[in-house]
TIBA-88402 format. One line per 5 residues: number of its first residue (from 1); their letters; for each residue z, x, y of N, C-alpha, C. Coordinates in Angstrom, 1 decimal, decimal comma. Last residue first. Example, Ala and Ser with C-alpha at 12.3 -4.5 7.8 and 13.67 -1.06 7.14 Angstrom:
2 = SA = 7,1:12,8:-2,2:7,1:13,7:-1,1:7,9:12,9:0,0 ~ 7,8:13,2:-5,7:7,8:12,3:-4,5:7,8:13,2:-3,3
END
This chain:
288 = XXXXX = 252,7:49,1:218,8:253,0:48,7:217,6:253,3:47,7:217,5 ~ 251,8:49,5:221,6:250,9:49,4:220,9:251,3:49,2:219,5 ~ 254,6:51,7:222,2:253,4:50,9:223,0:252,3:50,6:222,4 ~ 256,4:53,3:220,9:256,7:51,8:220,2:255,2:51,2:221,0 ~ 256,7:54,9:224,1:257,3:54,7:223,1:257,0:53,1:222,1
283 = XXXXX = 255,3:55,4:226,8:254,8:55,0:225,3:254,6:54,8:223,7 ~ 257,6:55,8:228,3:256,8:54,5:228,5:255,9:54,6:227,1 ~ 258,7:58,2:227,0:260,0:56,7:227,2:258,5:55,5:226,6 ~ 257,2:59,8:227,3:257,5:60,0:225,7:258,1:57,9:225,8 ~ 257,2:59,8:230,1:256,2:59,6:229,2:256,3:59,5:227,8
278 = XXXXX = 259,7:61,0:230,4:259,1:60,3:231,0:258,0:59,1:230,3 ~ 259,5:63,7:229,5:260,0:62,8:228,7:260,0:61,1:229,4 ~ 257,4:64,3:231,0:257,1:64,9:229,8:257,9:63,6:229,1 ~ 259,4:64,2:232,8:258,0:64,1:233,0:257,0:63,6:232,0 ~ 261,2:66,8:232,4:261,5:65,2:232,9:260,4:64,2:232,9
273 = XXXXX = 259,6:68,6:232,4:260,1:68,2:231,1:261,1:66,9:231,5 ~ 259,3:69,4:234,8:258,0:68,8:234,0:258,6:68,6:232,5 ~ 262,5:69,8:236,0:260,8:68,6:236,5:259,8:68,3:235,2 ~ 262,5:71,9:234,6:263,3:70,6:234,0:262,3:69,6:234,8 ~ 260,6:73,7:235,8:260,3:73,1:234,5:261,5:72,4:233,9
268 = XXXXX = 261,5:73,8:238,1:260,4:73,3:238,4:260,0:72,9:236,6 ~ 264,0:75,3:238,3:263,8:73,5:238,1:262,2:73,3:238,4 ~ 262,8:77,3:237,0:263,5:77,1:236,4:264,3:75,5:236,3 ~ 259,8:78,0:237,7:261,1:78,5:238,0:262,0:77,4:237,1 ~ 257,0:79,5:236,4:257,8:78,5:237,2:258,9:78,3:237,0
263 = XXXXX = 254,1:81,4:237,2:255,7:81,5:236,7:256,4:80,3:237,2 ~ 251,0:82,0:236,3:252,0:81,3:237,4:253,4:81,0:236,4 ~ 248,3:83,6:235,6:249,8:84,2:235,6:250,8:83,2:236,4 ~ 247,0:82,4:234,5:246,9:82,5:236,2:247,9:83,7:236,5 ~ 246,9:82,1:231,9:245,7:82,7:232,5:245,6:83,1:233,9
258 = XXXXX = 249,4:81,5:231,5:248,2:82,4:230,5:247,7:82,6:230,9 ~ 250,6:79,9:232,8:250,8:81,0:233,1:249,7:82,0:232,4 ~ 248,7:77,6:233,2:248,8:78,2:234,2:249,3:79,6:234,2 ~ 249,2:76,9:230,2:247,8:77,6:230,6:248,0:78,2:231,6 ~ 251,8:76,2:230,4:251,9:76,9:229,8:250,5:77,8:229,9
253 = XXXXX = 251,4:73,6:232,3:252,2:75,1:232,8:252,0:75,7:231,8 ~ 249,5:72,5:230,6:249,2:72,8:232,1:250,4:73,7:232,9 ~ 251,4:71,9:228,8:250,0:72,2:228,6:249,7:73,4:229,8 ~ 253,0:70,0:230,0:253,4:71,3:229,5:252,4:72,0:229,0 ~ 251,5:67,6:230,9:252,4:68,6:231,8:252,7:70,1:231,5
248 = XXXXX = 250,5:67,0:228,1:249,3:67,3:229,6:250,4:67,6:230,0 ~ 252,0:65,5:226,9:252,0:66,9:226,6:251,4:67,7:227,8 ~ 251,2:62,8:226,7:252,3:63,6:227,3:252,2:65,1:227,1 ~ 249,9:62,1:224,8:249,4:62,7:225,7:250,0:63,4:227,2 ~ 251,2:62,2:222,5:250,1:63,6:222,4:249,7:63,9:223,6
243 = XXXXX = 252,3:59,6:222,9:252,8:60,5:222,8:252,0:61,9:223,2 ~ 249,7:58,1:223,3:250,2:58,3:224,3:251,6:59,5:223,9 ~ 249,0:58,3:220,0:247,6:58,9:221,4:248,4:59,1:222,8 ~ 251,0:56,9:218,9:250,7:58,6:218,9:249,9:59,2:219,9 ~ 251,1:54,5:220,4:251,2:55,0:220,2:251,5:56,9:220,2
238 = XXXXX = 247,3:53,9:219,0:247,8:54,0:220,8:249,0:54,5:220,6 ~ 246,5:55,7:216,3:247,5:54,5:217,0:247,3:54,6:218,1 ~ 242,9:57,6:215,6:245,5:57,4:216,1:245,3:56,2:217,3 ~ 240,9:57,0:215,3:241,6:57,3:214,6:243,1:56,8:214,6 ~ 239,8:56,2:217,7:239,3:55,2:216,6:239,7:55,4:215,6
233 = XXXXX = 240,0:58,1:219,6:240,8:56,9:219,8:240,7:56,1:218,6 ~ 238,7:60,4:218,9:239,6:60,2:218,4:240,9:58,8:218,5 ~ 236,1:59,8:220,0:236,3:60,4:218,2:238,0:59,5:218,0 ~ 236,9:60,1:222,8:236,4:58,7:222,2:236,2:58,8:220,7 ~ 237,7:62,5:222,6:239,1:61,4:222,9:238,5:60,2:222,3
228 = XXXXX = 236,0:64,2:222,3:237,0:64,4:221,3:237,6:62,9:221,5 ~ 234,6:63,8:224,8:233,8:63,6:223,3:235,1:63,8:222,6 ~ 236,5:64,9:226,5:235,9:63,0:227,0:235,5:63,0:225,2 ~ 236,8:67,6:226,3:237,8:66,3:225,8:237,2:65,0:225,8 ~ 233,8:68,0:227,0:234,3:68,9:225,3:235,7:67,2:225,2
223 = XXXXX = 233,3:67,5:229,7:232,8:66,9:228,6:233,6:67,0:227,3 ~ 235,6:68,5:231,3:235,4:67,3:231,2:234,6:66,9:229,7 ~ 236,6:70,6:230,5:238,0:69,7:231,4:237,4:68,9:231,7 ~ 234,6:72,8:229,2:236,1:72,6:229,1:237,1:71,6:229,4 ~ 232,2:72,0:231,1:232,8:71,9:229,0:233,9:71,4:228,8
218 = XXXXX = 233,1:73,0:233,5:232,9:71,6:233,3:232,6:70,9:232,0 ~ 233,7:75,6:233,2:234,8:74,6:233,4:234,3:73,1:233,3 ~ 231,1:76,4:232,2:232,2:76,6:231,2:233,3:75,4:231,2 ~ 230,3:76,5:234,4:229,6:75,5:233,2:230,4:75,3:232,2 ~ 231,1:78,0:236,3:230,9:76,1:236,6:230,5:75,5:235,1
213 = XXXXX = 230,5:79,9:234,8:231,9:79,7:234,9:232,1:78,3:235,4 ~ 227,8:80,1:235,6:227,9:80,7:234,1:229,7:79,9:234,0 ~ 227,8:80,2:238,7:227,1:79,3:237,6:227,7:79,5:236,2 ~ 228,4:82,4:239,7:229,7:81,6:239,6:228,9:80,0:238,5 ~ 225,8:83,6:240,4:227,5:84,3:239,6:228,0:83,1:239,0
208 = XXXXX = 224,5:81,6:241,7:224,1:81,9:240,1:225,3:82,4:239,7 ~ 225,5:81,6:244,0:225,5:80,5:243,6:225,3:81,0:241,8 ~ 225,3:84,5:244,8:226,4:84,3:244,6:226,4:82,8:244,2 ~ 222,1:84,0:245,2:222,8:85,0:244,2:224,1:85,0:244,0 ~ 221,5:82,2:246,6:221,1:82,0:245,3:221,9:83,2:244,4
203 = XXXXX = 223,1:80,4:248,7:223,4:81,4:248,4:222,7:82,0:247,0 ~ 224,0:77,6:249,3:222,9:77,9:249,9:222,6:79,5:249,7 ~ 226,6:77,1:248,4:225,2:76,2:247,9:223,8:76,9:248,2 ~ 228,1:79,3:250,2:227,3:79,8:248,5:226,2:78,6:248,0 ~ 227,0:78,1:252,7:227,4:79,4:252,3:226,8:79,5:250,6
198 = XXXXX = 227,1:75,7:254,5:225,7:76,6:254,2:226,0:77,7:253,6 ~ 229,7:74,9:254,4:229,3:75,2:255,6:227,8:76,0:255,4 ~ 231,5:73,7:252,3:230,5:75,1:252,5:229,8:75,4:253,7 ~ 231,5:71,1:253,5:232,6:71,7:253,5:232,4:73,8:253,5 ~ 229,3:70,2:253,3:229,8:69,7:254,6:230,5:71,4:254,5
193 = XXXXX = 229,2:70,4:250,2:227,6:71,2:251,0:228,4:71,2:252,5 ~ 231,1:69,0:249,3:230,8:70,5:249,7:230,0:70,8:250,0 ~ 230,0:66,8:250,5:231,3:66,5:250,9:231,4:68,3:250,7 ~ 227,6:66,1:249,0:227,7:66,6:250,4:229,0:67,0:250,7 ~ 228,9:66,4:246,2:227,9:67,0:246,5:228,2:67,6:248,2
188 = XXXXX = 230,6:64,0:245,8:231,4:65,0:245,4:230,1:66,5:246,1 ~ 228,7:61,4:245,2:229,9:61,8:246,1:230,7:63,3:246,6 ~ 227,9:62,6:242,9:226,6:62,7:244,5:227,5:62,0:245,2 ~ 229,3:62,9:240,8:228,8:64,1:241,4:228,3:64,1:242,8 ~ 230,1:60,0:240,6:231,0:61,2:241,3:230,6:62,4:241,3
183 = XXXXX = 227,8:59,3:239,5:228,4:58,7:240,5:229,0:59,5:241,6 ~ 227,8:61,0:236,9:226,9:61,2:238,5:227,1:60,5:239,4 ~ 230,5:59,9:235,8:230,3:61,4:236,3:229,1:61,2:237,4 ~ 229,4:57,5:235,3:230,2:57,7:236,2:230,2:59,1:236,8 ~ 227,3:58,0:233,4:227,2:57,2:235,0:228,2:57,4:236,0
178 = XXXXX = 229,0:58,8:231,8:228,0:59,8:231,9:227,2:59,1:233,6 ~ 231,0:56,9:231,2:231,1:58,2:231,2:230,3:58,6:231,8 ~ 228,9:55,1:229,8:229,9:54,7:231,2:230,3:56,0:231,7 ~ 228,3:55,4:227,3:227,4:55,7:228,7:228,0:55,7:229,7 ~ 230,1:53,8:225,9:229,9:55,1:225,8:229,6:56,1:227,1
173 = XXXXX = 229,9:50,6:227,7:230,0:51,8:225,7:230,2:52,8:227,1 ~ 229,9:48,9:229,4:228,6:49,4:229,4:228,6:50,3:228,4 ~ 232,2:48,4:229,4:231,7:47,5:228,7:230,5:47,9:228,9 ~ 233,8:50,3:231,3:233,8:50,3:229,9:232,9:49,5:229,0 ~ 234,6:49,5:233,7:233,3:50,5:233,4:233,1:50,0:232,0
168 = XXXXX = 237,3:48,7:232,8:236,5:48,0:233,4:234,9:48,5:233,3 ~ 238,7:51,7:232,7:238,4:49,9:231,3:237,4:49,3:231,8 ~ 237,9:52,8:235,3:236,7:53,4:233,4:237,1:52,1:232,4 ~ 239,7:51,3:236,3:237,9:50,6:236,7:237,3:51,4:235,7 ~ 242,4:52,4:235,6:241,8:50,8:236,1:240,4:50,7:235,7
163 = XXXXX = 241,6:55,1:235,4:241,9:54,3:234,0:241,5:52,8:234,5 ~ 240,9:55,7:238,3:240,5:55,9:236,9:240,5:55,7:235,7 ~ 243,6:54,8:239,1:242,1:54,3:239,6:241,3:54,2:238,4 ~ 245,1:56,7:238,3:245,4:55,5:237,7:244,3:54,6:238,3 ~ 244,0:59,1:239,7:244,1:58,4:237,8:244,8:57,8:237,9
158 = XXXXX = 244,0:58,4:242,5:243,0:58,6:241,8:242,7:58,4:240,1 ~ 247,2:58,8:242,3:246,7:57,6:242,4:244,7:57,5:241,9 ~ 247,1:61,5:241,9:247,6:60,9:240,4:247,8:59,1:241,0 ~ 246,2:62,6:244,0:245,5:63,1:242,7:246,0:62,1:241,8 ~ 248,0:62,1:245,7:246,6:61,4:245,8:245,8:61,4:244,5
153 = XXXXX = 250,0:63,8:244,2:250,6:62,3:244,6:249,0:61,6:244,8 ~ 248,6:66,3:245,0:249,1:66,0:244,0:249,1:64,4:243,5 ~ 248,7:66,4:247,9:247,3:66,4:247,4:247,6:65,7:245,7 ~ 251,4:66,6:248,2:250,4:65,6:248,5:249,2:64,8:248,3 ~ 251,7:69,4:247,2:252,8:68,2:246,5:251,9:66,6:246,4
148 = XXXXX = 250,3:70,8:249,1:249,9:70,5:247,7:250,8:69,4:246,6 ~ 251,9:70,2:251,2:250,9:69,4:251,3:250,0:69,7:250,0 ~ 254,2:71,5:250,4:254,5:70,0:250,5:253,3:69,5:250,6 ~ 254,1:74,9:248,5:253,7:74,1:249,4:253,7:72,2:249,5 ~ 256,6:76,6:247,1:256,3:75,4:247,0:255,5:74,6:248,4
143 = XXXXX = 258,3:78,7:248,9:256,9:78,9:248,7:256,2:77,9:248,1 ~ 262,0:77,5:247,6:261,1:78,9:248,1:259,1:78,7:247,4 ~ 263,3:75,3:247,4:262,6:75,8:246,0:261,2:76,4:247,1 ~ 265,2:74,6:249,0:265,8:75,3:247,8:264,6:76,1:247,0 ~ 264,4:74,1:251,7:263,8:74,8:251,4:264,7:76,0:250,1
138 = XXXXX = 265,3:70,8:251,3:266,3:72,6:252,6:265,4:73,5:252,0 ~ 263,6:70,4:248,7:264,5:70,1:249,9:265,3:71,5:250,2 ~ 260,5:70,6:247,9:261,3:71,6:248,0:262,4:71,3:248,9 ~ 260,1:68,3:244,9:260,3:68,7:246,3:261,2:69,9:246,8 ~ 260,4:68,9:241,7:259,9:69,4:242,4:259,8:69,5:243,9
133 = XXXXX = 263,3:66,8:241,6:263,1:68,0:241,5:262,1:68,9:241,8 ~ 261,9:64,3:242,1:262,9:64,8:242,9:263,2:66,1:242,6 ~ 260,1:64,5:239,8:259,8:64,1:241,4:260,7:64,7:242,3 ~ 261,8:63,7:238,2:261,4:64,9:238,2:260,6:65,3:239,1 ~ 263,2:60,9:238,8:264,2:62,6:239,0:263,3:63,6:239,1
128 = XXXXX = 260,6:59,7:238,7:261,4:60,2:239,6:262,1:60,8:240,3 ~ 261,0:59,7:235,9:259,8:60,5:236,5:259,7:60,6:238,0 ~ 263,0:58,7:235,2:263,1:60,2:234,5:261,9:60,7:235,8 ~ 262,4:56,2:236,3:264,1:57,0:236,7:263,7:58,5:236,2 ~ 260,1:55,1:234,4:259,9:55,4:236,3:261,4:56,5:236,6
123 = XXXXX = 261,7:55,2:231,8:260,7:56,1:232,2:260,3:56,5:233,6 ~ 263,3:52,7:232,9:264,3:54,0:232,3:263,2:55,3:232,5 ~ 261,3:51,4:232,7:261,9:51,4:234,0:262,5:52,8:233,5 ~ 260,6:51,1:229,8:259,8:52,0:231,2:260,0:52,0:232,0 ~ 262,8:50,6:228,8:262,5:52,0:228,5:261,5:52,3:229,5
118 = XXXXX = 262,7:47,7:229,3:263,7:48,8:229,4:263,6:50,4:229,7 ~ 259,0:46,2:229,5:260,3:46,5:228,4:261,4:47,9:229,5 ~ 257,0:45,1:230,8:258,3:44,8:231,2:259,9:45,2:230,4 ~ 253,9:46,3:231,3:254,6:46,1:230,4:256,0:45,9:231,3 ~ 251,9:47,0:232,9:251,7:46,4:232,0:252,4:46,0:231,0
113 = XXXXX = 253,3:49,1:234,8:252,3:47,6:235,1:252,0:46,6:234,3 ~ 253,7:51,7:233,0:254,4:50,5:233,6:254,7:49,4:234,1 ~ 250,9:52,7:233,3:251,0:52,1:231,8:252,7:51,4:232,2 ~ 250,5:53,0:235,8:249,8:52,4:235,2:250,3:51,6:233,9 ~ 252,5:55,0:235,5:252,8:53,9:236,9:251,9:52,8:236,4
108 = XXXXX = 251,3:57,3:234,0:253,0:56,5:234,2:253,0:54,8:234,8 ~ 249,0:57,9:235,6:249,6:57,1:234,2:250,1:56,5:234,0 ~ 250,5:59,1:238,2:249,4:57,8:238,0:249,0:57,0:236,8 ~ 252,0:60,9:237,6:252,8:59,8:237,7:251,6:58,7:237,9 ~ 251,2:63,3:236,8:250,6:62,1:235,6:251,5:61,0:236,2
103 = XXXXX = 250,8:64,6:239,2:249,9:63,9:239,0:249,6:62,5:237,8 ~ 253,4:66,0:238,5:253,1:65,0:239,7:251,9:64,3:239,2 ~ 252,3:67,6:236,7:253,4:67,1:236,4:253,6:65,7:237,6 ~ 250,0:69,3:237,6:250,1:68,1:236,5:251,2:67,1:236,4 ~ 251,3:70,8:239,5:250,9:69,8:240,2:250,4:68,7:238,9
98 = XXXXX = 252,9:72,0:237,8:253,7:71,2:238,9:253,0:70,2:239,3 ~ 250,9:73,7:236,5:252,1:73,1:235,5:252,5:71,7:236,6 ~ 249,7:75,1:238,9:248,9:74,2:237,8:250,0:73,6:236,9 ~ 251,8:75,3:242,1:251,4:76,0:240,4:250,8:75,0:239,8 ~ 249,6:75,1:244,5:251,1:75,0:244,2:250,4:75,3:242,4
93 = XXXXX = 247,2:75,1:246,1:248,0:75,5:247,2:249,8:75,5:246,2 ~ 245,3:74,3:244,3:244,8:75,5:245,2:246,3:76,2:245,8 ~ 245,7:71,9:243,5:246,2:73,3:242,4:245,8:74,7:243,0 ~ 245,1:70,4:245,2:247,1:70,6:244,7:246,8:72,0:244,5 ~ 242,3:70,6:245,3:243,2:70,4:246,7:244,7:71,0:245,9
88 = XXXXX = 242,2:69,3:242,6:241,8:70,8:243,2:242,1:71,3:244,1 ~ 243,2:66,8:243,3:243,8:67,9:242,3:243,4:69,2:242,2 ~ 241,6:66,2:244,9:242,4:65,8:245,1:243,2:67,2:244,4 ~ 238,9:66,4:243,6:239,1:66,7:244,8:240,8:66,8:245,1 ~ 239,5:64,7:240,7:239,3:65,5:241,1:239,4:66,8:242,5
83 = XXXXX = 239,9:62,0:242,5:240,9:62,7:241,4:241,1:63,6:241,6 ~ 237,3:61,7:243,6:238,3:61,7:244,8:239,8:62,1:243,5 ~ 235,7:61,2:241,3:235,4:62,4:242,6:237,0:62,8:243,4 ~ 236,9:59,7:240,5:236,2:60,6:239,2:237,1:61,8:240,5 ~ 236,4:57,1:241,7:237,8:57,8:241,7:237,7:58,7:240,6
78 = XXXXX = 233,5:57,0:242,0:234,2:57,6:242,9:235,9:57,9:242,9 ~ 233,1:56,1:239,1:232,8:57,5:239,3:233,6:58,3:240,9 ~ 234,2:53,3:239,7:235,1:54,5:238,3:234,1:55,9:238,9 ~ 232,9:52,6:241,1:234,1:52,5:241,6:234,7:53,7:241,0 ~ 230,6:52,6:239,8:230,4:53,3:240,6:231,9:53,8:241,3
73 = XXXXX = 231,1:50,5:237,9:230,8:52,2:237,5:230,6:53,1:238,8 ~ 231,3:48,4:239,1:232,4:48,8:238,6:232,1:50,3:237,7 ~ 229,1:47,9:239,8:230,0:48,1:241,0:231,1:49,2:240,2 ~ 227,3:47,7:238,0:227,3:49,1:238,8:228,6:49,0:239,4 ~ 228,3:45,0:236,7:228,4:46,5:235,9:228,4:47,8:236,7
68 = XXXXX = 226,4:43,3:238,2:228,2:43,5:238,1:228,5:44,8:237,7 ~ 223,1:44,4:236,6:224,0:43,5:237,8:225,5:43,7:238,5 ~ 224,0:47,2:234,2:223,1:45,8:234,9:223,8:45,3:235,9 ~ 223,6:50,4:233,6:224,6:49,3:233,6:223,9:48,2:234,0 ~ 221,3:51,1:230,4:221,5:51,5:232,0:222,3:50,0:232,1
63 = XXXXX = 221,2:52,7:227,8:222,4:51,7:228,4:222,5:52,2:229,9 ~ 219,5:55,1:228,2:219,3:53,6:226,6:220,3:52,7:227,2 ~ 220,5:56,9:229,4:219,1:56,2:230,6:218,9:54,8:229,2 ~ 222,8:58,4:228,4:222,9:57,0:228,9:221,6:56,2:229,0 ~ 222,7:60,3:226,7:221,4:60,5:226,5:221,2:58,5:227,1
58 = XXXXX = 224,9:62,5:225,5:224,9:60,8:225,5:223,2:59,9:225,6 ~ 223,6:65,1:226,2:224,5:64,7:224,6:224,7:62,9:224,6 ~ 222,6:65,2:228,6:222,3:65,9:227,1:222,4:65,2:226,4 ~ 224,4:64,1:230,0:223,4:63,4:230,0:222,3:64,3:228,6 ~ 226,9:65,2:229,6:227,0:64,2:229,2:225,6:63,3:229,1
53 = XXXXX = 225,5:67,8:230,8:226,7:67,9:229,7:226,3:66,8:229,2 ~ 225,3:67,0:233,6:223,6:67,9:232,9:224,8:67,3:231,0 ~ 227,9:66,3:234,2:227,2:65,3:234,1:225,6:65,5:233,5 ~ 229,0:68,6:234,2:229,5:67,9:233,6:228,4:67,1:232,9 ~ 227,9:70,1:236,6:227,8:70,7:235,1:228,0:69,4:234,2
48 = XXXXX = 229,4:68,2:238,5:227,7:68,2:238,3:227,1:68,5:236,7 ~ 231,7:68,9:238,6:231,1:67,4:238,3:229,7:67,9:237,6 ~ 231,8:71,4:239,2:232,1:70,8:237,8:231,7:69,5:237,6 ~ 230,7:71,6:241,4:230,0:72,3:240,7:230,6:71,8:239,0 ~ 232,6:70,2:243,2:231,1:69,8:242,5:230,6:70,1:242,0
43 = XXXXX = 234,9:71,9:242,8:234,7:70,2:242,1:233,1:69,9:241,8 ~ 233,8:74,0:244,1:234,7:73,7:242,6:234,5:72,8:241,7 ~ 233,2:73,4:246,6:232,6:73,8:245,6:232,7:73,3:244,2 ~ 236,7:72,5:247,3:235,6:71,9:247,1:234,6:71,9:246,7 ~ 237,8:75,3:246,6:237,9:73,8:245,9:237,2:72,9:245,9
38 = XXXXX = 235,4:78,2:246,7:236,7:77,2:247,1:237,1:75,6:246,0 ~ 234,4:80,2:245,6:233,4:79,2:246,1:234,3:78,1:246,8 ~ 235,7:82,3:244,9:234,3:82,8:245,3:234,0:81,6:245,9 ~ 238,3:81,8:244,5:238,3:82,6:245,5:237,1:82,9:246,4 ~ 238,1:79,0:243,0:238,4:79,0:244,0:238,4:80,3:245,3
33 = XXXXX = 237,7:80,2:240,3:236,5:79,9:241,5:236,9:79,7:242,3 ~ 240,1:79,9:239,0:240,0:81,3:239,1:238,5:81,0:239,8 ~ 240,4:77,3:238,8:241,4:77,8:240,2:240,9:79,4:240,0 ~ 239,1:77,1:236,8:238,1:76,3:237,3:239,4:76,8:238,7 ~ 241,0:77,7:234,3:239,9:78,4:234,8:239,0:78,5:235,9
28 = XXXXX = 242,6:75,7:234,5:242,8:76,8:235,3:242,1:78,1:235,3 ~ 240,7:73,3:233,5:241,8:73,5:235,0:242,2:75,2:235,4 ~ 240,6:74,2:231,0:239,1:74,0:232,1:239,9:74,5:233,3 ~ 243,0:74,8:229,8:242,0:75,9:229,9:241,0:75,3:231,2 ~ 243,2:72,1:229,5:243,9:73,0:230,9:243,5:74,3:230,9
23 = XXXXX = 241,5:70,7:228,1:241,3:70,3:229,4:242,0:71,5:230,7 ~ 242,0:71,9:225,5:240,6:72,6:226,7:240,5:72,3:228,1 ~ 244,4:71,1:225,2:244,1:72,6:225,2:243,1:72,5:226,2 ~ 243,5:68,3:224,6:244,9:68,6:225,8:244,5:70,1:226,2 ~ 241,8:68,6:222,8:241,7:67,9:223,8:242,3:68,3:225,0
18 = XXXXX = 243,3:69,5:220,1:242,2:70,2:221,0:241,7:70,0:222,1 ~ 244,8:67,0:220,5:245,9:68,8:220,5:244,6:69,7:221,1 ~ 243,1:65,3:219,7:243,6:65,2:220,5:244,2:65,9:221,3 ~ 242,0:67,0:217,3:241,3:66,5:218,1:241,9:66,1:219,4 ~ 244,7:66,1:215,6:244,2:67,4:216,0:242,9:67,4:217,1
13 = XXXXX = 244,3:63,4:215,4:245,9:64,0:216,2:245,2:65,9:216,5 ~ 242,2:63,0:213,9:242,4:62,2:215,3:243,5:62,7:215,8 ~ 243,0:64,2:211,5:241,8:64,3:212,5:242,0:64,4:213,7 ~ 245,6:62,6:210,8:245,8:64,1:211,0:244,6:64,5:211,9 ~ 244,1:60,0:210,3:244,7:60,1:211,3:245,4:61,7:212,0
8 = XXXXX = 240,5:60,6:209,5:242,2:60,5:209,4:242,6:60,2:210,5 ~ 237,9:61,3:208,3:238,3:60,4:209,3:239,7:60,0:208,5 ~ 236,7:64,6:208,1:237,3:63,3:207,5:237,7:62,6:208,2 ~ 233,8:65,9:210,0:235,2:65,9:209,5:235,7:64,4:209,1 ~ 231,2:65,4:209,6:231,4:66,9:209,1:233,1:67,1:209,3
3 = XXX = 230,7:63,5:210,9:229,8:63,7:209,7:230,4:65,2:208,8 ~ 231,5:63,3:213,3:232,9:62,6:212,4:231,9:63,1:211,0 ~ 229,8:64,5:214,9:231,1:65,2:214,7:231,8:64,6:213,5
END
């Protein structure tokens, strides 16, 4: 990839913008399977794709992990699984914009652990209000399901899991990625084979339909960004990289409505722009 674009920092910021795009293209393409195969399907069918994806193109079996190393790839692939699951669980049952918006509190929370300055407490306060605004109290905010709120909140302890143990993963390079993913495919397997009840896994013709669209989503929202992000970390500042990556809330309502058609109301998008700014606070100056 870097053979055929300049190595900037403009690169690494567009790369990043292309990153954010595909991931919520993947996501809410990957809620339009939900009708034929459900969420749990869902998930493993995107793990899986993923991991054919990463074993293609990385081509790990040259850096197999050693001794210590599995634990900690295995740890990162099961909060791969249980993320995902989790967030497919939300986005089944509440808008794709909202449940991002909840879920980056596992970032948040992460990258506030490691730091003691002003602005990230002031950041936990924004991401809290906007917390407090998505709940639906007295039932102000009509049809908002609480146990997708839930699923949400698990979803965005899963990534902060997944940042913990993928650094940690990390010393195996590159590969780690691609171990992990199968980690969290063959967690993520029985759990819908349980859950399918013998239905479409076991379905060659309605297993094939939805093939062509498992493969897509699993381009889209895993491989295509994981390969942009590692391009692009070696370009932009940490920094810029956490600004850009704030964006993931507003991304993820703005795809939800494009493709899902989901509308969100009016405090549900000061929520994700509390969120948003949230995130703008904690990675302000972080890394300069």
């Amino acid at each position: 990839m870097r053979a055929f674009l300049p190595e900037s920092v403009g690169t690494g910021v567009l790369m990043l913008l292309v990153s954010i795009t595909s991931t919520q293209i993947g996501s809410a393409s990957a809620k339009l399977l939900f009708a034929s195969v459900g969420p749990e399907v869902t998930v493993a069918l995107r793990l899986v794709c993923a991991t054919l994806i990463l074993f293609a193109v990385l081509r790990p079996w040259r850096h197999v992990p050693r001794g210590g190393e599995w634990k900690n790839v295995l740890i990162y692939g099961l909060a791969i699984a249980f993320m995902n699951g989790c967030f497919y669980q939300s986005i089944a049952r509440i808008p794709l914009g909202v449940s991002v918006a909840v879920e980056f509190s596992g970032p948040l929370l992460v990258a506030v652990c490691s730091s003691r300055r002003w602005t990230d407490y002031a950041g936990v306060a924004l991401a809290v209000a906007g917390m407090l605004l998505i709940v639906p109290w007295s039932g102000l905010e009509g049809g908002l399901d609480v146990a997708g709120l839930l699923f949400a909140l698990a979803a965005a302890a899963g990534w902060a899991g997944y940042i913990v143990f993928g650094r940690r993963a990390g010393g195996v390079g590159v590969s780690a990625a691609a171990w992990g993913m199968l980690a969290g495919s063959l967690a993520a397997v029985p759990w819908a084979a349980w859950a399918d009840g013998g239905g479409v896994l076991f379905a060659p013709g309605v297993f094939m339909d939805v093939l062509p669209l498992a493969f897509f989503v699993g381009f889209t929202a895993s491989a295509l960004p994981y390969g942009l992000e590692m391009v692009a970390l070696r370009l932009v500042p940490p920094q810029a990289y956490g600004v850009l990556m704030s964006l993931e809330p507003a991304a993820a309502a703005l795809f939800g409505f494009l493709i899902l058609g989901e509308v969100l109301t009016l405090r549900q998008w000061c929520a994700v722009a509390l969120v948003v700014g949230a995130s703008l606070l904690v990675t302000h100056r972080r890394g300069s």
